[in-house]
C-alpha positions in Angstrom: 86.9 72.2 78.3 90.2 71.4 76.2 90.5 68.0 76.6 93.9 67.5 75.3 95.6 69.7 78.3 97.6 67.5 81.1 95.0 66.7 83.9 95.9 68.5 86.9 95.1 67.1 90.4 95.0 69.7 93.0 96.0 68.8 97.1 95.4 71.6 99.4 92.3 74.2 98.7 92.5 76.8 101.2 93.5 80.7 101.1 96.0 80.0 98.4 94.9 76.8 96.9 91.4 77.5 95.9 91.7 81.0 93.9 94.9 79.1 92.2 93.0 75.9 91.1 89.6 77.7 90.0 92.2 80.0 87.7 93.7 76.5 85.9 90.3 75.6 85.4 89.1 78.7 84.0 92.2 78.5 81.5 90.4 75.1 80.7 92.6 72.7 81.9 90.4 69.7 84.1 91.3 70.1 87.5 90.2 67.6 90.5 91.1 68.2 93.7 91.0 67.1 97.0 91.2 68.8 100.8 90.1 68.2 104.0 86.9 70.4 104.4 84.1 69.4 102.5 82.9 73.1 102.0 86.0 73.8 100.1 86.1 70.9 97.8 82.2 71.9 97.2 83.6 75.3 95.9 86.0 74.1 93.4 82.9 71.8 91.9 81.0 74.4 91.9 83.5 76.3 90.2 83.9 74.0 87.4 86.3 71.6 88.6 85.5 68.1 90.1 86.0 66.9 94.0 87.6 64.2 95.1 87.4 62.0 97.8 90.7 61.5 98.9 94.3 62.4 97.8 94.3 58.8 95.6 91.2 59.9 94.1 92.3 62.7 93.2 96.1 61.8 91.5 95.4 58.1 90.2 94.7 59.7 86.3 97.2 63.5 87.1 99.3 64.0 84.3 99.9 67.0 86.8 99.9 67.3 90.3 100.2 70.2 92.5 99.7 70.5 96.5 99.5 73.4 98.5 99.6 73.2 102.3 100.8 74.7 105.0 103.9 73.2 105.8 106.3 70.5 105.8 104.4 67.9 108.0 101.9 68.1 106.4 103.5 68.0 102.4 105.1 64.7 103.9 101.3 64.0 105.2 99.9 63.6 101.6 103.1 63.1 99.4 104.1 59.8 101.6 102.3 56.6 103.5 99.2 53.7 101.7 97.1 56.8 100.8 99.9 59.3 99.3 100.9 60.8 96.1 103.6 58.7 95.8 101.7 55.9 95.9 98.6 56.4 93.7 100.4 58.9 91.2 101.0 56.9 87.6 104.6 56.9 86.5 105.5 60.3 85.2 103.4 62.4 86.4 104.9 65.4 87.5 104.0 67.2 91.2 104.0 71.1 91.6 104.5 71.5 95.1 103.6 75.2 95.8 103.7 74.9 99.9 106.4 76.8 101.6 108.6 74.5 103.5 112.0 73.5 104.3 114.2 73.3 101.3 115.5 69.8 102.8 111.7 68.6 102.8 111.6 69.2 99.0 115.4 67.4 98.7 113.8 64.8 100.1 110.7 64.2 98.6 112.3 64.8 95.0 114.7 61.6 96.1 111.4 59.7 97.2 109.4 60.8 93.8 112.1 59.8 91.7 112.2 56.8 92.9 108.5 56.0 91.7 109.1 57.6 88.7 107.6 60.4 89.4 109.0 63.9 88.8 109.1 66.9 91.6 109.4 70.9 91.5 109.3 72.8 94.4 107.6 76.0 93.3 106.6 77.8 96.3 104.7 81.3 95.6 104.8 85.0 96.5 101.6 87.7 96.7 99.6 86.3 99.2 95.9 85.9 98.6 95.4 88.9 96.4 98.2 88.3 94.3 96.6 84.2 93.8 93.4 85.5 93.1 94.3 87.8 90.3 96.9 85.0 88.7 99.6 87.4 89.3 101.9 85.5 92.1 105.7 85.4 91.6 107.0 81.6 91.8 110.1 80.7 92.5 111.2 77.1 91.0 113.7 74.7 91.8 114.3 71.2 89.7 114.8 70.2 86.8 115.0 72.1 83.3 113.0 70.0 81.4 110.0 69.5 84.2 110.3 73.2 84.7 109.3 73.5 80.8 106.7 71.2 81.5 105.0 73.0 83.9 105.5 76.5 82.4 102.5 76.6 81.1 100.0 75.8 83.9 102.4 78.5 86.3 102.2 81.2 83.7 98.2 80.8 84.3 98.7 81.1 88.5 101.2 83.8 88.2 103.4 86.7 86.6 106.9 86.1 87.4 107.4 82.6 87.4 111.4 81.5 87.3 113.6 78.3 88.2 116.4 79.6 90.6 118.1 76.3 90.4 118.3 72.5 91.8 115.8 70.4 94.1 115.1 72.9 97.3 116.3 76.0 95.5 112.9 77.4 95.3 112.4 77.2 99.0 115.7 79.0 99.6 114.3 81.3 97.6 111.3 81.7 99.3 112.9 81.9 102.5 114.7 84.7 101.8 111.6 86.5 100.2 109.4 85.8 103.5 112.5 87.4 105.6 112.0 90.7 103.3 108.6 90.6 103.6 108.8 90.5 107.7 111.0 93.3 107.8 109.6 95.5 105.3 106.0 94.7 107.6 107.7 96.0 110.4 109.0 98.5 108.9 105.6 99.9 107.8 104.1 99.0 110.8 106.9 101.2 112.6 106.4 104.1 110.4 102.7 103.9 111.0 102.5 104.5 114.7 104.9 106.9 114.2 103.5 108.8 112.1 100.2 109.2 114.0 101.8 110.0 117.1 103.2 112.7 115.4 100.0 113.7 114.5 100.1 113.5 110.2 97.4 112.5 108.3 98.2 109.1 107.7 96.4 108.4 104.5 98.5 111.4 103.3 101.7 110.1 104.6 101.1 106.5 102.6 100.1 107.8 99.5 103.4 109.6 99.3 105.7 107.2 100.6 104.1 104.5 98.3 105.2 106.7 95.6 109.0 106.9 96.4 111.5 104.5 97.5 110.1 103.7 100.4 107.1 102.4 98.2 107.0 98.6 97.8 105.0 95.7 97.1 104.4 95.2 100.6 102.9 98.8 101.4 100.6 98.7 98.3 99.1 95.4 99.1 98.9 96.0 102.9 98.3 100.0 102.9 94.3 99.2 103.7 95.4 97.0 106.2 97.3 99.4 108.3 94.3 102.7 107.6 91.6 100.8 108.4 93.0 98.2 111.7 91.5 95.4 109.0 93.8 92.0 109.7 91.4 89.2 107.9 93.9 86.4 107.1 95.5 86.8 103.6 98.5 85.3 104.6 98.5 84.4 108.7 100.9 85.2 111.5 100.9 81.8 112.1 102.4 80.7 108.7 104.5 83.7 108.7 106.4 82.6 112.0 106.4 79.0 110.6 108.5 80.5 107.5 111.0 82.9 110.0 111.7 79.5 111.2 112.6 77.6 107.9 114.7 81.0 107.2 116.6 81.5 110.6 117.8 77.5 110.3 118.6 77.5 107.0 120.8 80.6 107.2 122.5 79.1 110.6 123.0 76.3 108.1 125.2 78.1 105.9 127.0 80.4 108.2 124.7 84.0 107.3 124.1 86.4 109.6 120.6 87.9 109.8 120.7 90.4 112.5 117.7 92.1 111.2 115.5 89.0 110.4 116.7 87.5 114.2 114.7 90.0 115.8 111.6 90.6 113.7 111.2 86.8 113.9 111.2 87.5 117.5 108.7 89.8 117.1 106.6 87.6 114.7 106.9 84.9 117.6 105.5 87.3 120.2 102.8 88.6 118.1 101.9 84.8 118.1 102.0 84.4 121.7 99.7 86.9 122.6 97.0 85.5 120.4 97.0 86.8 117.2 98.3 84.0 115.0 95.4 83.9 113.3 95.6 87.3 111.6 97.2 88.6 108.5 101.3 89.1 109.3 100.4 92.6 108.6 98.9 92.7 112.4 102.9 93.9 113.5 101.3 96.8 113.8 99.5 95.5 116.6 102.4 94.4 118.0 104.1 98.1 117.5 101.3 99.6 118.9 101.4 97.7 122.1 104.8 98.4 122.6 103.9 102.2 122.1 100.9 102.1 124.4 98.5 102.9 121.6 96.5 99.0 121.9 94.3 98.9 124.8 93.2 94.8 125.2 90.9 93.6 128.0 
């Protein structure tokens, strides 16, 4: 272990948060962490880095702190209150929050931080679970310059594309407008899918060659196994998903944009949730496509 890297403190080990602490520790920096399950704080000792208790455990000696979670509540749960960042982190330490939430909520809690002495990037993250666990995510920044530089080094080890897009809260803008591409181009697939076996094509075929032209994407390379095999373990959940169509659909009724489009798949995110299958990655819209077409048959 190099010893003179920052100390990194890690809030939030789940989906996301694990695969991106254990790579920081296998670039050798010293990474605690603390989360709520006991299992999952076991994996990242077991992986080299060292449990914590408790969030104030965890931060008291950070140079470095990032938190993952899954959503604003719950960044305010651990940033704020007797037992919070804010309150055990040592003057100028700097917190990475990678959790996708309101750009307002990271406004905020920069204002709070800075008040401590403590400095704050929102750095929210693209490429779901795959894309953490091979350290290639795309990270959208928003902060300062010089904290930015700071922390350029730990985010080139989590991911590929890693770029400030401007103030406090402009990487969650960010993010909100790549989780409203990601819902539509899901559908889109999805749409394409059912209708391509009602038709009767070989659908293994038909996705090879698609992914190939431009209607190839990200979103179809990543989720192509998904959609052959009717496989919707959680990489990234429904439920998260139609959190984030929230955060997107208020923040462009914020500032006047229209999102015709992204109205109704969050609709259909919504009702996806509804009829039980928040818990499944967002790439189950083809379930919802397929009930629509009469293809789903559900007790």
């Amino acid at each position: 272990m190099t010893t003179n890297l920052p100390k990194v403190a890690w809030i939030g080990l789940g989906i996301m948060g694990s695969p991106m602490a254990e790579n920081l520790v296998r670039a050798g920096y010293q990474v605690t962490g603390y989360t709520l399950e006991p299992e999952k704080r076991e994996r990242l000792a077991a992986n080299g880095g060292t449990a914590a208790a408790s969030v104030a455990e965890a931060v008291k000696d950070a140079d470095v702190i990032f938190t993952m979670v899954p959503a604003s509540p719950q960044v305010e749960a651990v940033a704020y209150g007797p037992d919070g960042i804010l309150a055990h982190a040592r003057p100028g330490a700097l917190l990475v929050d990678t959790s996708s939430i309101t750009p307002q909520t990271s406004i905020d809690l920069a204002r709070a931080a800075a008040a401590k002495g403590i400095r704050v990037l929102d750095a929210p993250v693209s490429g779901g679970e795959a894309g953490a666990v091979e350290a290639v995510l795309s990270i959208m920044v928003g902060g300062e310059q010089a904290d930015f530089e700071a922390a350029r080094p730990l985010l080139d080890v989590l991911g590929r594309t890693v770029v400030l897009c401007g103030p406090h809260g402009a990487g969650q803008t960010v993010k909100a407008a790549n989780q409203l591409i990601v819902a539509v181009n899901l559908q889109a697939c999805a749409e394409a899918v059912v209708f391509l076996e009602k038709s009767g094509v070989d659908l293994a075929a038909a996705l090879e060659v698609l992914a190939g032209g431009l209607a190839g994407s990200t979103v179809l390379d990543r989720k192509k196994d998904n959609f052959l095999r009717r496989a919707f373990a959680p990489g990234f959940r429904i439920d998260l998903h139609h959190k984030d169509m929230g955060i997107v659909t208020d923040a462009a009724r914020t500032v006047g944009a229209a999102l015709p489009v992204g109205a109704v798949v969050a609709n259909l995110v919504a009702s996806l949730r509804a009829q039980g299958d928040g818990g499944l990655d967002h790439s189950a819209l083809l379930r919802g496509v397929e009930r629509l077409s009469g293809l789903l048959v559900e007790d």
